[in-house]
Each structure stands twice: as structure tokens, then as C-alpha cells.
C-alpha positions in Angstrom: -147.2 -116.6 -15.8 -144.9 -114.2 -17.9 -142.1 -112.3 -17.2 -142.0 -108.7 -17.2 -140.4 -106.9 -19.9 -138.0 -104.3 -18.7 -138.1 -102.2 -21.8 -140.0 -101.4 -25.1 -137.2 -103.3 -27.3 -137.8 -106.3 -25.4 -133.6 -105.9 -24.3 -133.9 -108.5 -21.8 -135.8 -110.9 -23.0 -139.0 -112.2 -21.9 -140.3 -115.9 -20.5 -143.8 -117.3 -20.2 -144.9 -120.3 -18.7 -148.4 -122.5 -18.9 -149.9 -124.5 -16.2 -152.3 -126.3 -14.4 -152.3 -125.6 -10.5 -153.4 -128.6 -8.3 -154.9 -128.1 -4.7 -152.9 -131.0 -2.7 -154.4 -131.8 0.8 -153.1 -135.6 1.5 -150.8 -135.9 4.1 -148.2 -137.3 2.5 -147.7 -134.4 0.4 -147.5 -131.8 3.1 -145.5 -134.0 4.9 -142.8 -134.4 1.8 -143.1 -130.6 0.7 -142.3 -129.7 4.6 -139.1 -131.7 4.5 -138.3 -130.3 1.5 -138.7 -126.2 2.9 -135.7 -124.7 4.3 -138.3 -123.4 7.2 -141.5 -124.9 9.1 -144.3 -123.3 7.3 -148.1 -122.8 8.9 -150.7 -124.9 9.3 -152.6 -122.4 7.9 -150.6 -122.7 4.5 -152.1 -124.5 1.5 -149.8 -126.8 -0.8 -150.5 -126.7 -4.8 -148.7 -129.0 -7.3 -148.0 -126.7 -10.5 -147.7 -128.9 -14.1 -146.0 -127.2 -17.0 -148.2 -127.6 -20.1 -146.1 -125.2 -22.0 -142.6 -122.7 -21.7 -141.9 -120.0 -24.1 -138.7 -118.0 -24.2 -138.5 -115.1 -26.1 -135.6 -112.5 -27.3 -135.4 -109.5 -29.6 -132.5 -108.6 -32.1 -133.2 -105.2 -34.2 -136.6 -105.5 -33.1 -137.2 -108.9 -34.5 -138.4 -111.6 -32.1 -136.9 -115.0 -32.1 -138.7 -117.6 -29.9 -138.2 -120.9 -28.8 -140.8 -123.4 -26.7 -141.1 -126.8 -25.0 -144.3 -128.0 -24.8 -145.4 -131.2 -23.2 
């Protein structure tokens, strides 16, 4: 996933993220991610785990990009 970057100087800043998406169908994680939802969500709905492998932030001074990351 990556942010979108509002301009062609890069004025805001941009942010990108790495990761693994994991289909969960026990019951005991639908039952903890439903407690955890400020509404009751559908049946219908299907419940992924997401694991960071990798974040990278990004910012621009006179053009020039300085970046910093976390990786796992």
C-alpha cells in the first residue's frame, strides 16, 4: 500500500507499507475481531490478518528525498 502524493514536490510526504494478508476463518477470530468493531458487521464479511514485512516513510526538502524504514 502507498500513500498518495498530493503534489509533484512530494510537499506532504509520502508512506508505504509491505504485507502479507492472511484469510482468517476460525471462530475464535471472528468472534475476537467482532468484540473489537465499534458495530456488528455481516456474516457475509470475511476477516484477514495483515503482517507488516516492511514501512517506508518518505519526505522531500529542495527536491531531495530523505527516507527512513522499519523492517521486520
Amino acid at each position: 500500500m502507498h500513500s498518495l502524493v498530493t503534489d509533484w514536490q512530494g510537499t506532504n510526504g509520502e508512506f508505504q507499507i509491505s504485507l502479507r494478508a492472511f484469510l482468517l476463518t476460525d471462530d475464535a477470530s471472528r468472534e475476537a475481531a467482532v468484540r473489537l468493531f465499534p458495530y456488528k458487521p455481516n456474516d457475509r464479511y470475511i476477516l484477514f490478518e495483515f503482517k507488516i514485512d516492511r514501512c517506508l516513510t518518505n519526505y522531500y526538502v529542495d527536491g531531495l528525498p530523505h527516507a527512513s524504514s522499519w523492517k521486520e
